[in-house]
N, C-alpha and C positions, 0 to 999 in steps of 0.2 A: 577564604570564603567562610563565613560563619556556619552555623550547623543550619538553619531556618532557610536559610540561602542552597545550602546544599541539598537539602529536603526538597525546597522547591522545584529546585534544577533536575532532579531524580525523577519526582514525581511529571513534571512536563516530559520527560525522556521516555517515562514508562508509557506516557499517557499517546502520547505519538507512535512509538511501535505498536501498541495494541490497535489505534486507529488503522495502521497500513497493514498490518498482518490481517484487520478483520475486513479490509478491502479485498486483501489478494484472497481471504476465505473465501468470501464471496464468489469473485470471478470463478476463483478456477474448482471449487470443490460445487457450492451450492448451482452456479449457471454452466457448468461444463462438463458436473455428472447428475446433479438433481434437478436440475428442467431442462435437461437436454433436447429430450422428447417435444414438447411447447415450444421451447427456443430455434429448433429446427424449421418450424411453421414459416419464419422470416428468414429470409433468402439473401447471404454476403455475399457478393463475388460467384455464385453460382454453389454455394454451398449451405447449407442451414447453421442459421447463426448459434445452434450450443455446439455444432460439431467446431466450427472457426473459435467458439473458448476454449474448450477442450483441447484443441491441436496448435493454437497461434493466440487467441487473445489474452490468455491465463501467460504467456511469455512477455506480453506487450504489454502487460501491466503490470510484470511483475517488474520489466527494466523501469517505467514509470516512476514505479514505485520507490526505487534505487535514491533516484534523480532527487524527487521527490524530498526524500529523507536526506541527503548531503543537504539539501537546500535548508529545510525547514532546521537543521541540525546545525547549520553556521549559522543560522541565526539566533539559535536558540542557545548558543555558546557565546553571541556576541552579547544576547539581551543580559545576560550570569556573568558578563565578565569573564570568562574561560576560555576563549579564543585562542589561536596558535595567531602572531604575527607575521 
């Protein structure tokens, strides 16, 4: 893999963790402790939806998130050539 090639393959890698970690920020820091209060307003399953972040949706995003990342990472190993066969 040349050096430009491998830059690129980095910089896609970095660029995709920063994406999913600033999701899972979101869910479970900003909607499950900073608008907890507002988000409670709307009603899940009988319970207010920052408390359902906070206790289950910040888990349920965060397995997503997982998923997510093998997916978008095999392909991002097949578009570079660096694939395991």
């Amino acid at each position: 893999m040349s050096k430009s090639n491998a830059d690129a393959y980095w910089q896609a890698n970095i660029r995709l963790v920063l994406i999913l970690l600033a999701i899972w920020f979101l869910v479970s820091y900003v909607f499950g402790i900073m608008l907890v209060e507002p988000l409670n307003h709307i009603r899940l399953g009988g319970m207010g939806l920052g408390l359902w972040f906070a206790q289950q949706g910040s888990i349920y995003v965060f397995l997503i998130l997982i998923f997510v990342y093998a997916k978008r990472m095999n392909a991002l190993d097949r578009r570079f050539d660096v694939h395991e066969d």
